[in-house]
C-alpha positions as CSV (number, residue, x, y, z in Angstrom):
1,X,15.4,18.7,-12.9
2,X,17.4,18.7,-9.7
3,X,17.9,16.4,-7.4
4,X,20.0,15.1,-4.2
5,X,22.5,12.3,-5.0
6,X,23.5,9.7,-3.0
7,X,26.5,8.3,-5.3
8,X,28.4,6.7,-2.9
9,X,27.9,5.0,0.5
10,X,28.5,7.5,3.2
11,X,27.1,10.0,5.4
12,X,25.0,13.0,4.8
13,X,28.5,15.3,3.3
14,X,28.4,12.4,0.3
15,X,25.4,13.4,-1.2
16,X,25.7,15.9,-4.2
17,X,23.3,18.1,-6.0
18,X,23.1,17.6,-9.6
19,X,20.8,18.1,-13.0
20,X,18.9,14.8,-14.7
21,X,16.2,14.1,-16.8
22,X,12.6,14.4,-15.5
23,X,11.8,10.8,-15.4
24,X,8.5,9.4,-17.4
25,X,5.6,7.8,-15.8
26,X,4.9,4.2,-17.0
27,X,1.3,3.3,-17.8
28,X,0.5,2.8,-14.8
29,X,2.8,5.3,-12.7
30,X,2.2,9.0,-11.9
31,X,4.3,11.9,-11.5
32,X,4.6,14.1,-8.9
33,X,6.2,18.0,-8.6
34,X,7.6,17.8,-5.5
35,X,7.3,20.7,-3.0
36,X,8.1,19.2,0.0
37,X,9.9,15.7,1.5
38,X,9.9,14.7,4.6
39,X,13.1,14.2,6.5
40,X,13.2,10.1,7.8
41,X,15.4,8.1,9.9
42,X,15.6,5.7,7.4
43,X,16.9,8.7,5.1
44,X,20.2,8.4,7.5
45,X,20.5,4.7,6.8
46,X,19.7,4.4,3.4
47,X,23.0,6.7,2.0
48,X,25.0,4.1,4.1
49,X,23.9,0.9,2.8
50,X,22.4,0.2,6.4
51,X,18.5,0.2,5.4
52,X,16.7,-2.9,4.7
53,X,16.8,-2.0,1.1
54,X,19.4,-1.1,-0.7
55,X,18.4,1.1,-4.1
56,X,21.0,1.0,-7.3
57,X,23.0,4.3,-6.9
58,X,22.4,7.4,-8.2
59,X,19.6,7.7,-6.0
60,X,18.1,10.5,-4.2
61,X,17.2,9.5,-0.3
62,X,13.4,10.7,0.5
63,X,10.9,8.6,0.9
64,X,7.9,10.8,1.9
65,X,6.6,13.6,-0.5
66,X,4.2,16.4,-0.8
67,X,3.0,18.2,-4.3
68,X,0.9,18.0,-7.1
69,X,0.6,15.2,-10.0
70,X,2.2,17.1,-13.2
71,X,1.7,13.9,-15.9
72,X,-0.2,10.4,-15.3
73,X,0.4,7.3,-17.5
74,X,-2.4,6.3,-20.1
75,X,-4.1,2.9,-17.4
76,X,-4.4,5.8,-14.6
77,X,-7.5,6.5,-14.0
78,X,-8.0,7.3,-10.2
79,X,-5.9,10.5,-10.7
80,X,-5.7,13.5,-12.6
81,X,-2.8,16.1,-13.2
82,X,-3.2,18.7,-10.4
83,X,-4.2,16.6,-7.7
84,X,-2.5,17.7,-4.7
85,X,-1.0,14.4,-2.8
86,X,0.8,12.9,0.0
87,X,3.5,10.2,-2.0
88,X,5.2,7.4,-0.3
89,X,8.4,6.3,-2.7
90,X,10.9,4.6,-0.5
91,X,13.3,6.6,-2.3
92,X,13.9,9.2,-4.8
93,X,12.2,12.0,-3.1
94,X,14.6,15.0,-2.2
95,X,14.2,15.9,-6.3
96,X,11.7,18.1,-7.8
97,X,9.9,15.5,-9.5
98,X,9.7,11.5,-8.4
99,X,7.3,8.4,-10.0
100,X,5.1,6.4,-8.1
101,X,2.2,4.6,-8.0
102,X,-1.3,5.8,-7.5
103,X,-1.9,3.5,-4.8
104,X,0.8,5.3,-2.8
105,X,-1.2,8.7,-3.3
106,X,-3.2,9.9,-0.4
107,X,-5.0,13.3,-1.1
108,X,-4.1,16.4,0.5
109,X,-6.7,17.4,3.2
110,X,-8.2,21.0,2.5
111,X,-6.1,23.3,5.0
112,X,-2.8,21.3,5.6
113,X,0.3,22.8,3.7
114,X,2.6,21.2,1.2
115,X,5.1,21.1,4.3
116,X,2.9,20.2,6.9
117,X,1.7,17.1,4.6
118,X,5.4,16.2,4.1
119,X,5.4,15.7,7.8
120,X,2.5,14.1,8.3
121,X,1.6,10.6,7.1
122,X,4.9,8.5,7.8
123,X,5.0,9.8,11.6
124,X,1.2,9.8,12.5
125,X,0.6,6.6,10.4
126,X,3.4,5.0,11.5
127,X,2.4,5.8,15.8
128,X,-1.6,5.7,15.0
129,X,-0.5,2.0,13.9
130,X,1.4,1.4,16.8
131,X,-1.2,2.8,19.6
132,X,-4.3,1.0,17.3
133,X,-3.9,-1.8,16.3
134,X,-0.2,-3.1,18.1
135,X,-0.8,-1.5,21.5
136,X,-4.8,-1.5,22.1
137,X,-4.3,1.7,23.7
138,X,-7.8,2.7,25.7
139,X,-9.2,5.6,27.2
140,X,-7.8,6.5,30.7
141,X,-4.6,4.2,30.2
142,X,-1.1,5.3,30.9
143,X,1.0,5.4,27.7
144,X,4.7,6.3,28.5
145,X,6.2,7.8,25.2
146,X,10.6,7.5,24.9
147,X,11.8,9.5,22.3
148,X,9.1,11.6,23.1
149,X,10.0,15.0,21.1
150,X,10.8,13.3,18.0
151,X,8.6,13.1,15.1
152,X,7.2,9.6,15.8
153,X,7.3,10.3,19.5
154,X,5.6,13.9,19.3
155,X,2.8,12.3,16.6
156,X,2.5,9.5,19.9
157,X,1.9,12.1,22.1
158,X,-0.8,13.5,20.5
159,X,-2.6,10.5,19.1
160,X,-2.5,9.0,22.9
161,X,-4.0,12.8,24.0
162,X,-6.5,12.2,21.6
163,X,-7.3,8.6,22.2
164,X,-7.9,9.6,26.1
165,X,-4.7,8.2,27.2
166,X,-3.0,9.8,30.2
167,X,0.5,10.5,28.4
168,X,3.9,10.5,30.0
169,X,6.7,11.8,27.7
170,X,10.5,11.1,28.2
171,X,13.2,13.2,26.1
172,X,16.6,13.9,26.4
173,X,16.3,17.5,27.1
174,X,14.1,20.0,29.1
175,X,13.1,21.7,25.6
176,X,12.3,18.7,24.0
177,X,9.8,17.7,27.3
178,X,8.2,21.1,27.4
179,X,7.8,20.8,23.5
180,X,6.0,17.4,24.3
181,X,3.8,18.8,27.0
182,X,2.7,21.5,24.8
183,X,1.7,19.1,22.5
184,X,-0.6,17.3,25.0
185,X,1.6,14.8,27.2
186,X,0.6,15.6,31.2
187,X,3.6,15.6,32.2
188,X,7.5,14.7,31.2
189,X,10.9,13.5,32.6
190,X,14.5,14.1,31.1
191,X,16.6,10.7,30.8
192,X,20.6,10.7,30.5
193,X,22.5,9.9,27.4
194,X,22.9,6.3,27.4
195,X,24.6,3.7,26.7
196,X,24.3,2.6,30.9
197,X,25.4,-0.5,32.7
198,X,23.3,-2.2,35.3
199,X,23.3,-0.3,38.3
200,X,22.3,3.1,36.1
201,X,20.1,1.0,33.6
202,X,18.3,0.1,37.4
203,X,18.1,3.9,38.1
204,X,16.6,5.1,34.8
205,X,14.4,2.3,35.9
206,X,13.3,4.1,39.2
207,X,13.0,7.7,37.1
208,X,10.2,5.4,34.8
209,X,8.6,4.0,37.3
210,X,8.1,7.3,39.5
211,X,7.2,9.1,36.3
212,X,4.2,6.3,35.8
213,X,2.7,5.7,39.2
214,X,2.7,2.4,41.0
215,X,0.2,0.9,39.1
216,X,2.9,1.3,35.3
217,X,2.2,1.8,31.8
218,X,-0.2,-0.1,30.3
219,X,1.5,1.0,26.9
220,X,5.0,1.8,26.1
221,X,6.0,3.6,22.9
222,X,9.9,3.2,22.4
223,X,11.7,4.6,19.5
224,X,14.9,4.9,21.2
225,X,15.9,1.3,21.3
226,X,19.3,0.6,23.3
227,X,20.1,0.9,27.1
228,X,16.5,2.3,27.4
229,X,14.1,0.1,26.5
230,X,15.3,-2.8,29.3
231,X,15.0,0.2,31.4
232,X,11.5,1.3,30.2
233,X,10.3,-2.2,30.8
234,X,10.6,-2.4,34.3
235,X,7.9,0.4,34.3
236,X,5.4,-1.5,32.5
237,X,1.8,-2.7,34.0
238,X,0.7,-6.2,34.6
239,X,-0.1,-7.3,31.1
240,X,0.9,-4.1,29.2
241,X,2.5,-3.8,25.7
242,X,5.9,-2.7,24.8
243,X,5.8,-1.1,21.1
244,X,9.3,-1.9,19.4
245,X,9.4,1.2,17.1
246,X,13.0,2.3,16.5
247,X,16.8,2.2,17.8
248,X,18.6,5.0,17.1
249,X,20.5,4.4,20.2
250,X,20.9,0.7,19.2
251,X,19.0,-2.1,19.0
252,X,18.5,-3.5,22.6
253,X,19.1,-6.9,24.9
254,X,15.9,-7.7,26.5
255,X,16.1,-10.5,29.3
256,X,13.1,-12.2,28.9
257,X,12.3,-13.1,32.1
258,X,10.8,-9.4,32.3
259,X,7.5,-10.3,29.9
260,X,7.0,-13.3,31.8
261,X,7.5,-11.5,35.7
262,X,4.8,-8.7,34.0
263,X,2.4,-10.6,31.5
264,X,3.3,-8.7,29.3
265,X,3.3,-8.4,25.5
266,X,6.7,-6.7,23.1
267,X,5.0,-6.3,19.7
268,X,7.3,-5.0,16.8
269,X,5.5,-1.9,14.5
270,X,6.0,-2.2,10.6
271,X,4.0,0.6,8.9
272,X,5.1,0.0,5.9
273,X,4.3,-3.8,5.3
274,X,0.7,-3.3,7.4
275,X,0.2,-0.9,4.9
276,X,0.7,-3.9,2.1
277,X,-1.1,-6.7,4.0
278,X,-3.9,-5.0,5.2
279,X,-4.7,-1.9,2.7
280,X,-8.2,-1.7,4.4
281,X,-7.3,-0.9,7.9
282,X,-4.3,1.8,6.9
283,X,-7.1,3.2,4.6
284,X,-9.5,3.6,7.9
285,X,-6.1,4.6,10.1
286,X,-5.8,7.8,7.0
287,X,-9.1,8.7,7.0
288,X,-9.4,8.9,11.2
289,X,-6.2,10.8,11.2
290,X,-7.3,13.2,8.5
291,X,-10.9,13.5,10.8
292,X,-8.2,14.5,13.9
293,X,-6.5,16.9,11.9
294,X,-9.4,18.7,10.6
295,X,-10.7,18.5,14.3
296,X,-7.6,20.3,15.3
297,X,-6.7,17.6,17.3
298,X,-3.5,16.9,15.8
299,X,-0.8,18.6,13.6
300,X,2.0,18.3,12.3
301,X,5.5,19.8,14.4
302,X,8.1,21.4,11.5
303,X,10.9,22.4,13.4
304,X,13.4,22.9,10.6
305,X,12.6,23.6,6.3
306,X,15.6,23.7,4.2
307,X,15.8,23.8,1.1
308,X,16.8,21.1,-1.6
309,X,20.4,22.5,-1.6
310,X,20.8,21.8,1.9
311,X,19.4,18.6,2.1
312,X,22.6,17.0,3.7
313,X,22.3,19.3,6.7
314,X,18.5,18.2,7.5
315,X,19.5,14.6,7.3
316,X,22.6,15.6,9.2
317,X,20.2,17.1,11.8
318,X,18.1,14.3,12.0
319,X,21.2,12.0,12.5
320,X,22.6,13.6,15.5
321,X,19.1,13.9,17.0
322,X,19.3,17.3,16.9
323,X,15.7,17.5,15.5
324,X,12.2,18.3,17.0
325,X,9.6,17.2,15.7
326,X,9.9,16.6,11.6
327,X,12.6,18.1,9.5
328,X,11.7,19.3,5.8
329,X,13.3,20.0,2.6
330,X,11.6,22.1,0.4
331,X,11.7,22.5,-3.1
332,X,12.3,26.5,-5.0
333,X,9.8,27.1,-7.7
């Protein structure tokens, strides 16, 4: 089979395609044919040794994946071959076959394409998290969303449309905002490139705070990290909640006299160890946001699909934060 190669540590130009063996699935394991894998930020850190885990090389970067189970091992017996799946992996999913464990199978819901499933569960499960149980978000609250056209931040948008939230989205560019808006935010600002110093970390302030109304945000979704999210801050409400999602503009300096001036709470999202410690509420989380989706309430944003050869370029894409939405690499037949 073929597969994307991370060999050595380096950027997306290090990785190489090559040939290896289909690998076997254990008793307990199942296979997957691949069709599509989602494009991560954690796919840019991973081929640099930056993630929080650090596979043995060869490995293939890809840790969300969309097919069909080709071969189960003889102790499965919640899956059959043919079942069309979501897979979460970690790693070892820009391939055309990966192993995993049936427990990290989701079904495919009737009507959502191999691609579209690619793109679906780590974004919407990872900001359905965030807004349920990390941020309480209600009905008629103000959620301001940074990062806002990304695939976290666009899932956010929708999920807080759908969850009767009155949704402000910040981006860096006008496309990125409109795209956001069209996806259900009521309105949008564009922020500067960052990194700032005080005086223009104090003006992005003002450009929150008009965007938000007088009263704040009662939620704030920030997967930008850096210069921002002191800046985002200051917008909040009395007793509001920052969500600590990502920081691919760096991870940030918070003076901590701001929760204490607002009552306010920062509370850190890990999807992937919620989904280990509490497998019964991630199972509800899937099966509301499979209910939205059928409901048309959400779906999932593919900007880009390349395929397998060109997987450097969509991680490449991602890096630079040229991306809207979710980037996909798909798989040839």
């Amino acid at each position: 089979m073929k597969a994307i190669l991370s060999i050595n540590p380096g950027g997306p130009d290090t990785l190489q395609l090559k040939d290896i063996d289909a690998p076997i699935p254990g008793p307990e394991e199942v296979r997957i044919r691949i069709r599509a894998c989602g494009v991560n930020y954690p796919d840019t850190l991973i081929i640099e040794d930056k993630y929080q885990f650090r596979p043995d090389r060869p490995f293939s970067p890809g840790g969300e994946v969309a097919g069909e189970i080709d071969a189960i091992g003889s102790e499965v017996l919640s899956h059959k071959v043919g079942d069309r799946v979501i897979g979460h992996l970690g790693w070892g999913g820009m391939a055309e076959q990966a192993i995993t464990t049936p427990d990290k199978c989701m079904p495919i819901p009737d009507g959502m394409k191999d691609y579209e499933a690619a793109a679906f569960m780590f974004t919407y499960g990872t900001s359905y998290h965030a807004l349920k149980q990390r941020g309480n978000l209600q009905a008629g609250e103000t959620l301001l969303v940074l990062g806002a056209a990304g695939g976290v931040g666009l899932a956010a948008v929708e999920l807080g449309k759908a969850m009767g939230a009155n949704v402000i989205a910040a981006a860096s560019t006008e496309e990125k905002v409109a795209l956001a808006v069209s996806r259900g935010a009521s309105k949008g600002i564009v922020y500067p490139k960052g990194p700032f110093d005080k005086t223009q970390t104090k003006e992005l302030s003002k450009l929150f705070k008009e965007a938000v109304g007088s009263k704040g945000a009662n939620v704030i979704y920030d997967a930008i990290g850096g210069s921002y999210a002191e800046a985002s801050l200051r917008s909040i409400a009395w007793e509001g909640r920052f969500l600590v999602v990502g920081f691919p503009s760096g991870i940030p300096s918070i003076p901590l006299n701001l929760p204490l001036l607002k009552g306010c709470q920062i509370a850190g999202v890990f999807w992937g160890s919620f989904c280990e410690r509490q497998p019964v509420e991630n199972t509800q989380n899937v099966h509301e946001l499979y209910e939205l989706f059928k409901g048309k309430k959400i779906r999932p944003y593919v900007s880009a699909r390349y395929p397998l050869a060109e997987s450097s370029q969509a991680i490449k894409d991602l890096s630079e934060r040229r991306a809207m939405g979710k980037i996909v690499v798909t798989m040839d037949d």
